[in-house]
N, C-alpha and C positions, 0 to 999 in steps of 0.2 A: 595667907600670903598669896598675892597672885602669881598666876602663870605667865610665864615670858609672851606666849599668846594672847594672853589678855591683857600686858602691858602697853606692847603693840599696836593692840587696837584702840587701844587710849589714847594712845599716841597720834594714831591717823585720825581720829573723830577731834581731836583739838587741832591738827592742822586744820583739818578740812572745815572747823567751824571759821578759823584766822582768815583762809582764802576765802569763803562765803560773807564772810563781813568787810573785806578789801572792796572799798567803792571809790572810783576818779572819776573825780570832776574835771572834764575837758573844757579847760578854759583857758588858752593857748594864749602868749603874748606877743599874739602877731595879728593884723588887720586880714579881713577873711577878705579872700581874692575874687573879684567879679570878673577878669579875662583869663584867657591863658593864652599863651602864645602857639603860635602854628609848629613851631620847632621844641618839641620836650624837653631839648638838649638847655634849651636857655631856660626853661622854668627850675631844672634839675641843679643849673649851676647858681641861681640864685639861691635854690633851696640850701644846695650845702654851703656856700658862703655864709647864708642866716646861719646855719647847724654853726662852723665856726665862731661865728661872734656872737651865738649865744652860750660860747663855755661848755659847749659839749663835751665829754671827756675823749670821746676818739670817733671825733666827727664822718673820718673816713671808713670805720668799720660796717662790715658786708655781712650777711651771713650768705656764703654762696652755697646753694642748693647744686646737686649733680644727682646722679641714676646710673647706679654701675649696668654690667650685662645679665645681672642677675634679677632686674630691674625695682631694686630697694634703693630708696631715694636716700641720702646721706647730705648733710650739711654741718657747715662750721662757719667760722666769724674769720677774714681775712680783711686786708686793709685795701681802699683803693689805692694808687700810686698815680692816675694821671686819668685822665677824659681827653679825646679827641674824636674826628668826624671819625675813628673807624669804631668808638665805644671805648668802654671805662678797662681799663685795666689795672690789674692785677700780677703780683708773682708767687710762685712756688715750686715746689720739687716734681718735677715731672713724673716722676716713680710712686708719690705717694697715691694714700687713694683718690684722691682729686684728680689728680693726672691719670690713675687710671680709669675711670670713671668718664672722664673727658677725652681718653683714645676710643672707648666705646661707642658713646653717646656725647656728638657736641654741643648740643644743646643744653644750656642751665638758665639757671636765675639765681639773682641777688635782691637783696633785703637789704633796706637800709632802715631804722628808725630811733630819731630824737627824739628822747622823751623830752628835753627840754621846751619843744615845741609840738608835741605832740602831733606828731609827722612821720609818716612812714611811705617811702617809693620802691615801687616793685617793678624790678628791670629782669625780663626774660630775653631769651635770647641764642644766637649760633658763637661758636665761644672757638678761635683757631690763639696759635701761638703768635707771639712777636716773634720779631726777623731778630737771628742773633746778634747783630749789631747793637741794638736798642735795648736785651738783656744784658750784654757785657756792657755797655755805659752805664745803665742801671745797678748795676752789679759793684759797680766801681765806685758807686756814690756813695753804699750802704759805710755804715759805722766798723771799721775792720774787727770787731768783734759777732757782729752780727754776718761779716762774709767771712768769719771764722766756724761760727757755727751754721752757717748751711754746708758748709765741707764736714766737720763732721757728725751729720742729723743723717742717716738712711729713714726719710721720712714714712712715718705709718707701722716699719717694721718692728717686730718684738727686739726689745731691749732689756734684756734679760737683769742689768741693774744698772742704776743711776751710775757708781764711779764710771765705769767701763765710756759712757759718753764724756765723764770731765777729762779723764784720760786722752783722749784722744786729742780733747780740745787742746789740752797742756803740751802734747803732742803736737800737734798742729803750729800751735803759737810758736815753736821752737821752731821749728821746721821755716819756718817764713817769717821770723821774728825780723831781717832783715832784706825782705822780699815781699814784691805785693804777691795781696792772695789770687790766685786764679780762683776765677769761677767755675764750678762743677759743672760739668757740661749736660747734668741728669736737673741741672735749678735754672729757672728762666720764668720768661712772662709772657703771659696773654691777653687778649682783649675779645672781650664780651659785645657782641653787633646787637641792640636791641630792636627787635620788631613788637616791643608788646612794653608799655611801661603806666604804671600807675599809679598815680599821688594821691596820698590819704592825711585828710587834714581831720584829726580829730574835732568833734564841736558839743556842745553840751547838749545832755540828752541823749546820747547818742545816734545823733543826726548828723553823723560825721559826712564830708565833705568827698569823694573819689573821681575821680578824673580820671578817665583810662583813655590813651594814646595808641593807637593798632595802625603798625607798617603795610601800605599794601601797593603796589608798583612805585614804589619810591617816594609815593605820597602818605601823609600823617593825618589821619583821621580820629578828630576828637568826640566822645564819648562822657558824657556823665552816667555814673552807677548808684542804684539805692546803696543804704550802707549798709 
């Protein structure tokens, strides 16, 4: 009969054979790009438009990257909410680890990638808050269940069980069942300023495509990269 240790490692040697035999074919259904333009902002808005109409399932999803004070790097998948000339933004719980990690260290980056298109854009960058006006309008647009539950998420913290959050919700909903919900004044939004951005166009072979954009006195200097 075997050992639960030697079950184990039956177990990781038949993953590990499933990953070593996983091989993609990068062959994108999109025409490879001869220019790019001087502004990254218009290449990035085309790219996620493409993301969009090619059925992506959550076009807008980020993984933003942060570095608390302890300087261990943490990331998770958040959604963008808007682009403009100050950069891409985002929202969240100012208290959670992201928020804390961003009072520390302003500086993060974001990850975007379509596998539908076999595309990925890397956005670094100085990361400050939005002006509370633009998170209370923001705030006000969400689905009242969802500005149900950032009232009550203490994000990051231990949640010792699951009722104890529905509670609260149910709580909640009563409480303003005939009132709008305020915003917590600890959840709000920010925007990302990128000085560093870079577009990865998979291609077969892996002779993929990179593009890197670097901010330097308010000029945009473009870069091609091996892959």
């Amino acid at each position: 009969m075997l050992s639960l240790q030697r079950k184990k490692e039956i177990s990781m040697k038949s993953i590990n054979r499933r990953l070593a035999d996983l091989r993609i074919d990068y062959r994108p259904n999109v025409k490879p790009e001869s220019d790019n333009p001087a502004n990254p902002f218009d290449k990035f808005e085309k790219w996620i438009g493409e993301a969009i109409d090619s059925g992506a399932a959550i076009p807008n999803a980020m993984i933003l990257s942060t570095v608390g004070n302890d300087g261990r790097p943490s990331g998770r998948v958040v959604l963008l909410h808007g682009l403009d000339e100050r950069g891409l933004i985002f929202y969240t719980h100012y208290q959670s680890r992201k928020g804390n990690d961003l009072r520390q260290c302003r500086f993060a980056s974001v990850t975007f990638f379509w596998s539908e298109l076999f595309r990925q854009v890397r956005v670094e960058g100085e990361v400050s808050r939005l002006p509370e006006t633009e998170s209370e309008e923001y705030f006000r647009s969400r689905p009242r269940e969802s500005q149900i539950s950032a009232m009550a998420s203490e994000q990051s913290k231990i949640l010792e069980h699951r009722e104890l959050l529905e509670k609260r919700v149910v709580e909640l909903e009563q409480k303003y069942k005939d009132l709008p919900v305020p915003r917590p004044p600890e959840w709000g939004g920010y925007y990302l300023s990128p000085d560093r951005i870079e577009f990865w166009q998979g291609r077969p072979g892996r002779l993929h495509d990179r593009i890197l954009y670097t901010l330097s006195d308010r000029s945009w200097k473009i870069l091609r990269l091996f892959p």
